[in-house]
N, C-alpha and C positions, 0 to 999 in steps of 0.2 A: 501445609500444602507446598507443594516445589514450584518456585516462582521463577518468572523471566529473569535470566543472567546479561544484562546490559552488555551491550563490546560497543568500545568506542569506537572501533570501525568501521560499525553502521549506523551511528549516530547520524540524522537527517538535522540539520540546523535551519531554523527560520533564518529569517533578512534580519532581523534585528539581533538574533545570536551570533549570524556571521558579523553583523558590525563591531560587537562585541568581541569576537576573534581578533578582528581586525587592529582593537583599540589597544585591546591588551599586548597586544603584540608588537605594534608603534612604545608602546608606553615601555616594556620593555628594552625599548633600544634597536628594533629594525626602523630604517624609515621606512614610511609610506612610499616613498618614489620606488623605493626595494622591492615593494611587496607586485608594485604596479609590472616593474622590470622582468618578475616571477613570472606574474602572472601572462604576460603579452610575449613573452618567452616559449611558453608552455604550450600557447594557440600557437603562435606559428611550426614550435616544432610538430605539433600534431597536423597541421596541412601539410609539411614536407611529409611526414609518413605515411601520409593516408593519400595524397593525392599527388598525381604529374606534375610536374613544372606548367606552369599557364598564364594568361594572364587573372591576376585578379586587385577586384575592386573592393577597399576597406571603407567601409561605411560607419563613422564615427558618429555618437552623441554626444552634446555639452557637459555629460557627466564625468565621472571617474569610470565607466565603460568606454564610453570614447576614450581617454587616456590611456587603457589596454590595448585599445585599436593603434593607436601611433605608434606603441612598442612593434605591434604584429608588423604593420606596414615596414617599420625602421628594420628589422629583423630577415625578412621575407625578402625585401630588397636586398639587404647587405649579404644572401645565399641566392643571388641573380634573378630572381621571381620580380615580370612584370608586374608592379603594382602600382594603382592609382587610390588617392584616399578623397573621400568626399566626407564635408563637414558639416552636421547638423548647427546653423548661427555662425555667428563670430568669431575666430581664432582668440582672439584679442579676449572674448569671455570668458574661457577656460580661467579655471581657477586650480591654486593647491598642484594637486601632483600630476594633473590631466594638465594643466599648463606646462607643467617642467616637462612630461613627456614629450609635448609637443612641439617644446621649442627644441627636442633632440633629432625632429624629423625635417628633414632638409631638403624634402619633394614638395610636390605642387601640393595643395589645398584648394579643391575643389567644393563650390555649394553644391549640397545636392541638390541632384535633377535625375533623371530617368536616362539620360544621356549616358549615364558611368554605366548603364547596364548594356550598353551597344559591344554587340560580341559574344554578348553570354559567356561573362566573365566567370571564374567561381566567388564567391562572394562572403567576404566575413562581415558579420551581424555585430557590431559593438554599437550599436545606436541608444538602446537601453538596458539597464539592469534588474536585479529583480523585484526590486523597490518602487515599481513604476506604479503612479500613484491615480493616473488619468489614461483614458483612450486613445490611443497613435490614431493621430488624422495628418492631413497636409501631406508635403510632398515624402516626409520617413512614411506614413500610412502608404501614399501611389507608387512606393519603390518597393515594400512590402509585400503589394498584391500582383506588381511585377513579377517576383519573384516569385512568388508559387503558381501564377498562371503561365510563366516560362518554366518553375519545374529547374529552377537552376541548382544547381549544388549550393550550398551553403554551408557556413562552419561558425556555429552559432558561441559567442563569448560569455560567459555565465550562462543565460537563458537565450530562447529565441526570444528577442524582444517581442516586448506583450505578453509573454508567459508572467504572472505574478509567483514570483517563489515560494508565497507561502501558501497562497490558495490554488494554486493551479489554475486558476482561471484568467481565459483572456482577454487582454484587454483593449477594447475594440477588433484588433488582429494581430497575429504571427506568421515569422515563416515560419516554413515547415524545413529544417536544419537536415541536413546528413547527417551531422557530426556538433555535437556541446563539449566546449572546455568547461568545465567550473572549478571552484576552486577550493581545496582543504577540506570537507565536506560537501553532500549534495542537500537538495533542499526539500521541501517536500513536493513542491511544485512542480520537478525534475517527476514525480513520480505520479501525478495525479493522470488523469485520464487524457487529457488535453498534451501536458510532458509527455506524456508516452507517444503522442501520436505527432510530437512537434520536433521533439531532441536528440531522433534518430542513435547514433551508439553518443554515450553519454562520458563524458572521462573526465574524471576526480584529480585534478593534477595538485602536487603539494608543491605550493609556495613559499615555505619558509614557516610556515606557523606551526609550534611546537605543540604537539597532541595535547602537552599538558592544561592549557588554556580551558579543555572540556571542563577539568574539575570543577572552577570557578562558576561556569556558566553553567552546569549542573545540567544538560539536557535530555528532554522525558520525549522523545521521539528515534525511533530505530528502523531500514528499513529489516525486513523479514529474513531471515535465514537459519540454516539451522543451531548455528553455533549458539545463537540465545536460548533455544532450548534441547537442544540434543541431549545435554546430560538428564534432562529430566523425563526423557523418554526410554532410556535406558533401564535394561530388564537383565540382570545376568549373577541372579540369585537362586541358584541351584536348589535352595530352601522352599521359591516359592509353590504358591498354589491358588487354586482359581478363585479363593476366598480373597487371597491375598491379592491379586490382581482388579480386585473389584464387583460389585454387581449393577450392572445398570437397567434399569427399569425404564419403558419406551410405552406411555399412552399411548395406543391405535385408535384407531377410524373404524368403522363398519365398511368403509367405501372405498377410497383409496390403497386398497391396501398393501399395495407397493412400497409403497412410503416409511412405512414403519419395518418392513422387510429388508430392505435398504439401508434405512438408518441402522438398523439391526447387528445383520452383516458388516458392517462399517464397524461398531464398534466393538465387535470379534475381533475383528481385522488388527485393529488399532490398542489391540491388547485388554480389552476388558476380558474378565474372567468367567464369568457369565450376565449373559442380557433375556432380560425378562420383555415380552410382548403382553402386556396387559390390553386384552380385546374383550369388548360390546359381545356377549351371548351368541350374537346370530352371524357372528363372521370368524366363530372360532375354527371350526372345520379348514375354513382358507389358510391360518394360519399353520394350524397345528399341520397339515398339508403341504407344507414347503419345508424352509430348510431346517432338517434334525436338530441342529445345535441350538437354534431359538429356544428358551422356557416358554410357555404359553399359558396365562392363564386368563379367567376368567375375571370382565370388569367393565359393569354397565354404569357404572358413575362413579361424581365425585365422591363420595364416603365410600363407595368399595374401594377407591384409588387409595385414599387418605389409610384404611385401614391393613392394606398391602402394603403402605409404607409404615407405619408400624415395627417392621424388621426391619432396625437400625444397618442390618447386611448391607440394604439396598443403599446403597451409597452413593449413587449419581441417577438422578433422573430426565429424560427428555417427555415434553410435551410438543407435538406441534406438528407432525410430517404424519400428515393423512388424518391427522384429530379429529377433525371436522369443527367450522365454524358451530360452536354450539355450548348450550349451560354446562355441558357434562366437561368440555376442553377446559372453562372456566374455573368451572370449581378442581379439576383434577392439576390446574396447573398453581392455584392456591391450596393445593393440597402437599406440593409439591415443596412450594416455599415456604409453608408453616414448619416445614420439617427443617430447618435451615443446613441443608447437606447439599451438596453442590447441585445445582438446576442449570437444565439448557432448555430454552424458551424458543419456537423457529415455527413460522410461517404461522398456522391458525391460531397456533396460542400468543402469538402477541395481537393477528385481527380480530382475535375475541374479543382485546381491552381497548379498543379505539375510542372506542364512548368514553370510557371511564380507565386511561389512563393511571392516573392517579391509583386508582384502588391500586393499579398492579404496581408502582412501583411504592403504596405505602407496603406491600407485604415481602416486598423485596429486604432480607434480614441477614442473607448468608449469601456462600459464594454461587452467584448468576451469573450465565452469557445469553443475551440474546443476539438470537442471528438474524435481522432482518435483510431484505435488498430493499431497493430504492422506494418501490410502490410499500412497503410495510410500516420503512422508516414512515416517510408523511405521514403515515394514518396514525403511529404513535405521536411523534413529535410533530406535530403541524405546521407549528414558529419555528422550530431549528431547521424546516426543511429549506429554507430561500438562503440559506447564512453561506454568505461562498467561502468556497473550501472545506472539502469534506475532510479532513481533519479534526476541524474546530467545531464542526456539527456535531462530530461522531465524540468527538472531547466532550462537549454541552450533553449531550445524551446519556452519555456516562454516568455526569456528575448528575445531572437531574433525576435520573432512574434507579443509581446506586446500584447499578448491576456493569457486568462490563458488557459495550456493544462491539458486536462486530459485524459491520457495514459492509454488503457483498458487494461486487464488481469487479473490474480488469483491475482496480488498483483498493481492493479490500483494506478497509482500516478498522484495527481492533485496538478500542480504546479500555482502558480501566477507570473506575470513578477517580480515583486518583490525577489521574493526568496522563499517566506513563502509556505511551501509543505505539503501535507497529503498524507500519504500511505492508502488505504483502501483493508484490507484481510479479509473483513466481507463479503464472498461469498459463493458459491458452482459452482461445476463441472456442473451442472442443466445450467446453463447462456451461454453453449457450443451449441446457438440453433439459428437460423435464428429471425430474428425481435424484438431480447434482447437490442442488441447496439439501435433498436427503439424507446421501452420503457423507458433506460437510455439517451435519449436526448430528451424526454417526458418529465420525471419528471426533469431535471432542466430546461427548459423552461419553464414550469409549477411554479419552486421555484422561476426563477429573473422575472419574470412576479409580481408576488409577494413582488418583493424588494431585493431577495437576491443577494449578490457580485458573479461572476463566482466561486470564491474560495469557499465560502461557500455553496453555490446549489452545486457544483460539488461533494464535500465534503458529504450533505447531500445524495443526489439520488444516488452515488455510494452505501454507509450504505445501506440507503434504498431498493434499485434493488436485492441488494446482499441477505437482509432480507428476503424480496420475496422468493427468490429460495429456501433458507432456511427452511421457512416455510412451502412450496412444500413439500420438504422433503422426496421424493422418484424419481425412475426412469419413465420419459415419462413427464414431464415437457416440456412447449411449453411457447412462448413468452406471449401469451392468459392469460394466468393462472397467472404471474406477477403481470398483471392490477388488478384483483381482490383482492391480496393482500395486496396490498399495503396502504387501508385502517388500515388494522393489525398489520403493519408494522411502519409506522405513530404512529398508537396510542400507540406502546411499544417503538417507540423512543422517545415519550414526555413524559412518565412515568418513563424511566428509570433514574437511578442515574447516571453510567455510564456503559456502554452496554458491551464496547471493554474493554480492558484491556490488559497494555502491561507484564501484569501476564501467557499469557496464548496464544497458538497459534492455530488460528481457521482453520476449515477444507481446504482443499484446491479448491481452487476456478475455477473457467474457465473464457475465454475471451467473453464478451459481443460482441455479431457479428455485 
């Protein structure tokens, strides 16, 4: 099967990878005080570009973030920018290269107080980094809630403090940033649902640490774009044919039956070469009724499913979009994975196995994506749903179900049992619409019908879906309007060079229903 092609460019590094960057990179002979120099460099020149000359107040912590902040402050002044620096504790406590920073700044050192924010200064966040291991309280917590109940500008240094890098989640509070430096990589936390709504445009600045460092650290996190799979969705074999393209098979509903019309279309769309509607007796009429290109046939349970698959053709099957919570989803979606040829599991057919988990993921053998969103994930996984950071949930899930997951949202993450994960924040708020989570288990049914590995279809039709809505590009978008696009979408994910970029943070998304 054609699998995700890693690019180091969108490699997402945890806190603990980056310290690793960090070490390796001292160990080779930059110093640390260099890297700090880089980095508080890089903040101030991003406030000259993006903002007026004004006054502003640099808000430092005890850590190695405060010691970027003395750079910014030293920098911002020595290009005539009013600035006042306030210190979280002690001068005298700075340690390592936040001390050496700081004995280079030659201004006042102020304790904080609320006082530095008289004027409505703009304001750089170097108070904490992404490491931060406890709740902001005291007076960094009342300058914090200053700041977003004034609404001030801000230009947040690695993270908005409180933003946790690797989980996203905050702690205790955040501001809410204009503008994040980070540095050498971004993290995933930068991308989680919280990131997206705290880090405003987001910018990747390079410090001095040589790409090649990824080798060593070896990291299995990437955010979404096309370059990871575009060659795998590539079709430009003058030879082929619709056999060759794939057959995909889609359990229907008696009820619903939109759903499976949807998923249907979608994975038309998305290059399968033909898709079979296996429908319940009494709702065939409906289908056979709508759109020509559908196959339709006839299929009142699990054993007529099982024996429809029998034609090893059928090569990728979906269960789930309009199934119906029922024994027939059940056994047709164990009918599915007895065959061990690529499965997409999405909406009823994972609430089928809430009881008895287990059974579904002992029959889990070949290549599997399930699609859940948030309410589905719990009802599978119950204990992984508290674990912060949906990374590491949606990672645990993986491994425990042996299928790969892909966790719906503004900041979708598709894990493999392996480890190797993609975040995808190429969406809109537009995907907040009955029959969307449809069309997203369309088109990867449509991709591994085609060849591609759970990771990489999931990988792709996330981009993809999200592209869609995108494209929409106004209010009153319907799941309808997706399918049409997606030709559009396709043809500027094979064109581009690389689409995403972890340069830049894209609008905020909605959950595919």
């Amino acid at each position: 099967m054609r699998d995700l092609e890693p690019r180091d460019d969108l490699v997402l590094l945890s806190c603990a990878e980056m310290g690793r960057a960090d070490a390796a990179t001292i160990a080779g002979g930059v110093p640390g005080i260099d890297l700090m120099e880089a980095a508080g460099r890089a903040v101030a020149d991003a406030v000259v570009a993006h903002h007026a000359r004004q006054p502003v107040v640099v808000l430092c912590g005890p850590g190695n973030n405060g010691g970027d902040g003395f750079v910014v402050a030293r920098r911002l002044q020595a290009a005539a920018w009013p600035v006042r620096l306030g210190l979280l504790g002690e001068r005298a406590a700075l340690k390592g290269d936040a001390a050496q920073a700081s004995s280079r700044w030659t201004g006042e050192v102020a304790p904080l107080s609320l006082d530095l924010l008289a004027g409505r200064p703009l304001v750089v966040d170097a108070l904490f980094g992404a490491g931060l291991a406890r709740p902001i309280e005291g007076i960094a917590g009342e300058l914090i809630d200053r700041i977003n109940s004034e609404r001030l500008a801000t230009v947040a240094v690695d993270v908005p403090s409180g933003l946790h890098g690797d989980s996203g989640e905050i702690m205790g509070r955040a501001p809410i940033a204009a503008q994040t430096v980070t540095f050498f990589r971004a993290k995933p936390g930068h991308y989680s649902l919280e990131g997206l709504k705290r880090c405003g445009i987001l910018e990747v600045a390079d410090i001095g640490i040589r790409p090649d460092v990824l080798r060593e650290i070896a990291p299995r996190l990437w955010l979404n774009a096309p370059s990871l799979w575009r060659r795998q969705i590539r079709r430009d074999d003058r030879g082929d044919h619709k056999y060759a393209r794939g057959h995909a098979t889609i359990l229907a509903g008696p009820i619903a039956t939109g759903a499976a019309r949807l998923a249907a279309l979608a994975a038309r769309r998305a290059g399968a070469g033909l898709v079979t509607i296996a429908t319940p007796k009494a709702a065939m009429a409906v289908y056979q009724g709508a759109e020509p290109g559908n196959l339709i046939v006839e299929c009142d349970d699990g054993a007529a499913f099982a024996r429809l698959l029998e034609d090893e053709r059928r090569n990728a099957m979906l269960v789930g979009p309009g199934s119906g919570i029922s024994e027939r989803t059940r056994a047709g979606a164990l009918a599915a994975l007895a065959t061990r040829r690529p499965v997409v599991l999405d909406a009823d057919a994972t609430t089928v196995f809430s009881k008895a988990p287990d059974e579904l993921f002992a029959a889990i053998q070949g290549p599997v994506l399930l699609t859940p969103h948030e309410g589905e994930f719990r009802r599978l996984f119950p204990d992984l749903a508290a674990i912060a950071g949906k990374v590491e949930r949606t990672r645990r899930a993986a491994q425990r179900s042996g299928a790969t997951v892909l966790l719906k949202g503004p900041d979708t993450v598709i894990a493999a049992p392996d480890g190797r994960t993609v975040v995808n924040v190429h969406a809109s708020a537009g995907l907040a619409t009955a029959g969307s989570g449809d069309v997203l288990a369309g088109i990867t049914s449509g991709l591994m019908a085609q060849g591609l590995t759970p990771l990489a279809a999931g990988g792709a039709a996330a981009w993809l879906h999200g592209d869609c809505a995108l494209r929409f590009g106004r209010p009153g978008m319907i799941a309808e309007d997706l399918v049409g696009l997606l030709p559009d979408a396709m043809a500027a994910a094979l064109a581009s060079s690389s689409q995403a970029s972890s340069n830049s943070s894209p609008p905020l998304g909605g959950e595919a229903g």
